[in-house]
C-alpha positions as CSV (number, residue, x, y, z in Angstrom):
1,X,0.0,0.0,0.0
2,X,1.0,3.5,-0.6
3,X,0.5,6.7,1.0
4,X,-3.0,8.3,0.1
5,X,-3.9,4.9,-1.8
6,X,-7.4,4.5,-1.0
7,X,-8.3,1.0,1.0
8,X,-10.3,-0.5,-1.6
9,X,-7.2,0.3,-4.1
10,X,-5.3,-1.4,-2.1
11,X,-7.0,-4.6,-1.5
12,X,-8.4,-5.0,-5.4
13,X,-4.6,-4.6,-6.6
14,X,-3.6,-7.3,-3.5
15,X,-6.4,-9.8,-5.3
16,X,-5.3,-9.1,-9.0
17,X,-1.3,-10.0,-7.7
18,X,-2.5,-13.2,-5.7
19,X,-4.9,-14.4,-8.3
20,X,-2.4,-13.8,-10.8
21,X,0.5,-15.7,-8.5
22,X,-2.7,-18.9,-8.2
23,X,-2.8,-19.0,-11.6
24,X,1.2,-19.6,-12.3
25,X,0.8,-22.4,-9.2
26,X,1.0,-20.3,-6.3
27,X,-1.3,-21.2,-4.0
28,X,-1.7,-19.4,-0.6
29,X,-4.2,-20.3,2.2
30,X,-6.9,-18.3,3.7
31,X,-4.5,-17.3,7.0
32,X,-1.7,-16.8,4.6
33,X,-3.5,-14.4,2.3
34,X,-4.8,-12.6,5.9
35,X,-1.2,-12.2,7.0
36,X,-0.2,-11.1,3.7
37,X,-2.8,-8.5,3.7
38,X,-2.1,-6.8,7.2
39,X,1.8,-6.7,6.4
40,X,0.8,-4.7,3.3
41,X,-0.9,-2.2,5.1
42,X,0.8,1.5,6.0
43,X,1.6,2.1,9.7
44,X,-1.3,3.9,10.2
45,X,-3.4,1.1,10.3
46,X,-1.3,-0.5,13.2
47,X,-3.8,0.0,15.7
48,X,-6.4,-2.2,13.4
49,X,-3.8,-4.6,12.7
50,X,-3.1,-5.4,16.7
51,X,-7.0,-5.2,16.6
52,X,-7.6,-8.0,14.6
53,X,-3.9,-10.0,16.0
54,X,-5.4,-10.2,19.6
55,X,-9.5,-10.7,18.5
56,X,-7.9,-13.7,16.3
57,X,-6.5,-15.5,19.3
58,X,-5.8,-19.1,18.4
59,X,-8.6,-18.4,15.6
60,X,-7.6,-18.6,12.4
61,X,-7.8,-15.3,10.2
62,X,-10.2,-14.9,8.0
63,X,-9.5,-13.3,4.9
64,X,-12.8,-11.7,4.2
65,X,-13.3,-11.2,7.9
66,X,-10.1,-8.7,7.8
67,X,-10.9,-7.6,4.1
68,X,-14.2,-5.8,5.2
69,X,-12.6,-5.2,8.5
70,X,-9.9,-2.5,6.5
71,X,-13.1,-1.1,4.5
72,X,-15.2,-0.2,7.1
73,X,-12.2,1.4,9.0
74,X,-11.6,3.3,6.2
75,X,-14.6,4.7,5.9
């Protein structure tokens, strides 16, 4: 993500890269897609990220859990 890149930017170019990378053979799970997604996010979303790292607990992250998690924060 870049500064000033809207959210919704952000996660659409994320989907087009991994869907892309799926299609060559590169397959990433659920929790793996999640993780990928929060460590692409600018620092000031930091907060949200712990957020979402201590509501997981053992859980398992679920990418569209976190996915409309970022939208609604951004708006």
């Amino acid at each position: 993500m870049t500064k000033g890149m809207l959210a919704a930017q952000h996660l659409n170019e994320l989907n087009i890269v991994t869907t892309q990378l799926s299609s060559v053979g590169f397959e990433f799970d659920e929790e793996v897609r999640t993780l990928i997604l929060l460590s692409s996010l600018l620092e000031i979303w930091n907060a949200t990220i712990t957020s979402v790292s201590r509501l997981s607990g053992s859980n398992k992250l679920k990418f569209n859990d976190v996915h409309d998690l970022v939208l609604n924060e951004e708006i």
